[in-house]
Structure formats: C-alpha cells, structure tokens
Backbone as XML, in Angstrom:
<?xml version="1.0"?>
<chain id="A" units="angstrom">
  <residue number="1" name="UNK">
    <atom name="N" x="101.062" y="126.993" z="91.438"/>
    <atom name="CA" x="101.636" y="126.756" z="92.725"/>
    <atom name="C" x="101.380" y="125.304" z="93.119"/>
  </residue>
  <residue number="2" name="UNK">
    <atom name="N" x="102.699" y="124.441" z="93.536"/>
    <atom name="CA" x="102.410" y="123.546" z="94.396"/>
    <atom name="C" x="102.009" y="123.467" z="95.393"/>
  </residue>
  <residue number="3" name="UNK">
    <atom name="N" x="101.451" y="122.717" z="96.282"/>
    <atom name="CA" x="101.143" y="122.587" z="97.891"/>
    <atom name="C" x="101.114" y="121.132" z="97.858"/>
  </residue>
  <residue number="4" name="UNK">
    <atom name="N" x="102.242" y="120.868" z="99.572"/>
    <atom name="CA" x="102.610" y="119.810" z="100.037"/>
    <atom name="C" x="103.663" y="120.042" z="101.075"/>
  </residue>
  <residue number="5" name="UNK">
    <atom name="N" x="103.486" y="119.006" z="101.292"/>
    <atom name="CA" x="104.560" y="118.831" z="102.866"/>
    <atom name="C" x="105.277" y="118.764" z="102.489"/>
  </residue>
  <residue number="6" name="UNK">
    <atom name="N" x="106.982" y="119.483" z="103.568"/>
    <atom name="CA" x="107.904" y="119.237" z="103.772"/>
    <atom name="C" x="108.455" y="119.421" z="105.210"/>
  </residue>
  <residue number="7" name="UNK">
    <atom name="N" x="109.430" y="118.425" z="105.849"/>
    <atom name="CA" x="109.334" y="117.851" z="106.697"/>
    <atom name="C" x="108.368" y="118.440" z="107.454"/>
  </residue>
  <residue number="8" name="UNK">
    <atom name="N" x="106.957" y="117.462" z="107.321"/>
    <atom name="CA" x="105.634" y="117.783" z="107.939"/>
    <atom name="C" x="105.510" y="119.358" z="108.102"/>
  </residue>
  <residue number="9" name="UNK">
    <atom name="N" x="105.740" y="120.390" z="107.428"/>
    <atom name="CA" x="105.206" y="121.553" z="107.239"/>
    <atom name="C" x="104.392" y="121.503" z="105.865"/>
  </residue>
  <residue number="10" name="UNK">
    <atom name="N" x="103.638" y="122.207" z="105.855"/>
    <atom name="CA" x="102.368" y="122.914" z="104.609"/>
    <atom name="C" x="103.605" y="123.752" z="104.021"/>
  </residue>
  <residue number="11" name="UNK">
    <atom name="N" x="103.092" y="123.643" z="102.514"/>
    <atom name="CA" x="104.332" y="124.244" z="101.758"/>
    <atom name="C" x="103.553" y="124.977" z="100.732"/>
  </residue>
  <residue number="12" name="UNK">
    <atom name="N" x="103.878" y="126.038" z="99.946"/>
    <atom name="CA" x="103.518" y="126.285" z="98.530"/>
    <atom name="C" x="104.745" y="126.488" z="97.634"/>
  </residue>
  <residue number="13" name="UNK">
    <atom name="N" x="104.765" y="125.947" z="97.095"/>
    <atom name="CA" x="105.806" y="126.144" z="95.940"/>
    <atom name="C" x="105.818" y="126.562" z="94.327"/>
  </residue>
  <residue number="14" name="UNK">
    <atom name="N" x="106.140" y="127.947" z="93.917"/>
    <atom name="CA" x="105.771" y="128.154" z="92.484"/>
    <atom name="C" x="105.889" y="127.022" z="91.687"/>
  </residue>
  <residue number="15" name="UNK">
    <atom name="N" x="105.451" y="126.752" z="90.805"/>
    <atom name="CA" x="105.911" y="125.837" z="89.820"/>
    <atom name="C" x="107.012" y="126.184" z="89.085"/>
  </residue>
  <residue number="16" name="UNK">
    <atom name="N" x="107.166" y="127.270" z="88.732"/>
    <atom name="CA" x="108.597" y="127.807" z="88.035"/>
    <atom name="C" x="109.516" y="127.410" z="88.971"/>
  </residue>
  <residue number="17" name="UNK">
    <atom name="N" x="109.570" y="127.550" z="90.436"/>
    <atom name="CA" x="110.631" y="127.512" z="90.985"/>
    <atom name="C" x="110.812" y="125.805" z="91.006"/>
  </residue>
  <residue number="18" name="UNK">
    <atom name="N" x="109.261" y="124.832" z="91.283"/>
    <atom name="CA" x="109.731" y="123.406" z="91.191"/>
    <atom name="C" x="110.381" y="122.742" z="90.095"/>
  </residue>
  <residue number="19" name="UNK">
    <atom name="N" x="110.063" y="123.242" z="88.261"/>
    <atom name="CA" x="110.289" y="123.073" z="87.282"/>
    <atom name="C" x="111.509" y="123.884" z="86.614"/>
  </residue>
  <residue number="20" name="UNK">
    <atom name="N" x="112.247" y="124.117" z="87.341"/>
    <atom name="CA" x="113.402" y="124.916" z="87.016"/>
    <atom name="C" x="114.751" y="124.250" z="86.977"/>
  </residue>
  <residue number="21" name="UNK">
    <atom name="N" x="114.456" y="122.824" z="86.998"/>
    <atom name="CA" x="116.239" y="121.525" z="87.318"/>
    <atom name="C" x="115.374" y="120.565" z="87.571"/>
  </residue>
  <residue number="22" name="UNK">
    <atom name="N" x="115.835" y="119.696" z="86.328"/>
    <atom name="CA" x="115.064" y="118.353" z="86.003"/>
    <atom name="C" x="115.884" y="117.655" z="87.016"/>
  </residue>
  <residue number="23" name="UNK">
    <atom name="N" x="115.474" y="116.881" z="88.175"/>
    <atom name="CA" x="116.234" y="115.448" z="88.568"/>
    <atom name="C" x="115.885" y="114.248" z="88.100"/>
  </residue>
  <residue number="24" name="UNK">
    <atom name="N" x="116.917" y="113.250" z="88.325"/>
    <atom name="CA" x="116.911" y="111.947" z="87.628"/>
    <atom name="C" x="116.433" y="110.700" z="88.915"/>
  </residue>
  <residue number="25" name="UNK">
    <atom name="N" x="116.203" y="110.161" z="88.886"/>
    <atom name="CA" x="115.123" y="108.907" z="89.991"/>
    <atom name="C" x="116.122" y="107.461" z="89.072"/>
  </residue>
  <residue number="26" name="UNK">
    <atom name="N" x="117.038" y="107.001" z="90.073"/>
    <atom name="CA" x="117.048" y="105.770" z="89.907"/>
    <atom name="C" x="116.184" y="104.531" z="89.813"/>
  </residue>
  <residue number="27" name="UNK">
    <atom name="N" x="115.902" y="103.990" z="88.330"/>
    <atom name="CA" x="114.841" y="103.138" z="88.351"/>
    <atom name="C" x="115.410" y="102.195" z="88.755"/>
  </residue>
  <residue number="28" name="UNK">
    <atom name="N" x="116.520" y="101.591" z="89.415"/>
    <atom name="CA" x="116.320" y="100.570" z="90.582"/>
    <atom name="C" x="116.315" y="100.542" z="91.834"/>
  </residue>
  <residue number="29" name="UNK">
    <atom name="N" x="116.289" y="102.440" z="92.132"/>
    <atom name="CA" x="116.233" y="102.329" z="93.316"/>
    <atom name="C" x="114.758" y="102.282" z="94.506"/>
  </residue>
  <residue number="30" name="UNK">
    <atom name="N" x="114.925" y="102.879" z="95.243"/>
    <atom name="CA" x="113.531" y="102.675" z="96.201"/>
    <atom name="C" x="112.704" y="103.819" z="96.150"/>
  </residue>
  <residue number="31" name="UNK">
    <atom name="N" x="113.254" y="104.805" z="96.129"/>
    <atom name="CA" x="112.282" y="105.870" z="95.316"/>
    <atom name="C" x="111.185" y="105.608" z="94.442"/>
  </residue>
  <residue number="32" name="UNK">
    <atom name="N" x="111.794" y="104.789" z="93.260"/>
    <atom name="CA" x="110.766" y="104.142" z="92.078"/>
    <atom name="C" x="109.695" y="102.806" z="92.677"/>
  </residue>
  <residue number="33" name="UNK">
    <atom name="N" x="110.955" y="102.366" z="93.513"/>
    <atom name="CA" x="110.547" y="101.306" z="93.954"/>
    <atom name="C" x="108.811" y="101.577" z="94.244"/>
  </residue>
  <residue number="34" name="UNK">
    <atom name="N" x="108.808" y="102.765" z="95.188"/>
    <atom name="CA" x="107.820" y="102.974" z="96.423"/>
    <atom name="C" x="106.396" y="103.569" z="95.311"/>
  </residue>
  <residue number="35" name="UNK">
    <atom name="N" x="107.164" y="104.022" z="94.311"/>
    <atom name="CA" x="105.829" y="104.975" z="93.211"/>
    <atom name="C" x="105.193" y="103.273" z="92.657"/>
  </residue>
  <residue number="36" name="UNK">
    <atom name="N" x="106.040" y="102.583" z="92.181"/>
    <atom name="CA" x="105.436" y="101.514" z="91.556"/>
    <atom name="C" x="104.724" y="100.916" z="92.645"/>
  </residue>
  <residue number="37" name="UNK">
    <atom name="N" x="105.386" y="100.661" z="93.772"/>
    <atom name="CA" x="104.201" y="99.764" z="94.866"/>
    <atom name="C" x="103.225" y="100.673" z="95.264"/>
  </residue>
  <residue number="38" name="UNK">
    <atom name="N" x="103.000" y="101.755" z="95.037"/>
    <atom name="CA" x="102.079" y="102.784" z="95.661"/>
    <atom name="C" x="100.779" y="102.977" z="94.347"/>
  </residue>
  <residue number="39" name="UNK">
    <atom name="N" x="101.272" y="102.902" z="93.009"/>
    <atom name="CA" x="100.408" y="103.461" z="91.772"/>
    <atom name="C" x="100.123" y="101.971" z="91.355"/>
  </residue>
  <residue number="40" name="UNK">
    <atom name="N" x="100.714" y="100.413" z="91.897"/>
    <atom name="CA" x="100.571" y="99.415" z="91.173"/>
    <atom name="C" x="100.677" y="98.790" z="89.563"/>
  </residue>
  <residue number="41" name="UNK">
    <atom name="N" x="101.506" y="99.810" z="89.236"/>
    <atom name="CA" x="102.595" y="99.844" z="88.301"/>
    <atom name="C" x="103.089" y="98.386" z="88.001"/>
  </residue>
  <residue number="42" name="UNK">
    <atom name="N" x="103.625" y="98.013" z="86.927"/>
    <atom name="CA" x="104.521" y="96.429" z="86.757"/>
    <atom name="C" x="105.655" y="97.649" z="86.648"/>
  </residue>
  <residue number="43" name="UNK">
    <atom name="N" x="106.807" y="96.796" z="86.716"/>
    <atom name="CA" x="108.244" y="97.127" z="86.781"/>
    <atom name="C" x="108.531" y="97.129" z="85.133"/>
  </residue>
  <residue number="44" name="UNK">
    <atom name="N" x="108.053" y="96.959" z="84.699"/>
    <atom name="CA" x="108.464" y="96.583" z="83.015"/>
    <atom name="C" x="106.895" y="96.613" z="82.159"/>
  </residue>
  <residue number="45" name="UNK">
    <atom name="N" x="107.015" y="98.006" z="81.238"/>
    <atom name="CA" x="106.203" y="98.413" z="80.035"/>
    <atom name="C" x="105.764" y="97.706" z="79.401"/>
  </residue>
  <residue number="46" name="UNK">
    <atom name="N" x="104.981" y="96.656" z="79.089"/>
    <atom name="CA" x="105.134" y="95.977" z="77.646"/>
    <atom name="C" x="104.346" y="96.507" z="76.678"/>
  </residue>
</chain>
C-alpha cells in the first residue's frame, strides 16, 4: 500500500492499483524539472 496526499487528503493506495498503467513524464518538462531540482540530480547522465 501507498500512503500520500491527494489534494491535501491522506490517501492509501494498493500498489496493484498504482502499478497497473505505466505513465510517461516529459523530460523537458517541469514535472522532471521539479524531481531534478528537488533530488539535485544533473540534467544529463554521464
């Protein structure tokens, strides 16, 4: 089970039900953007 917010409610979520439809994250968008400025990540693997 997951647990986490959604819109500011406490949530649990099976994992089967979260892992059930892969989505895709634009790596130029701000989504990625926000994981890399948040985990301090470089933008590029070497």
């Amino acid at each position: 089970m997951l647990v986490g917010t959604w819109h500011y409610q406490i949530t649990h979520v099976p994992i089967a039900l979260a892992t059930r439809a892969r989505q895709k994250i634009d790596p130029q968008g701000w989504v990625w953007s926000s994981v890399l400025a948040s985990t301090g990540q470089p933008r590029e693997m070497v």
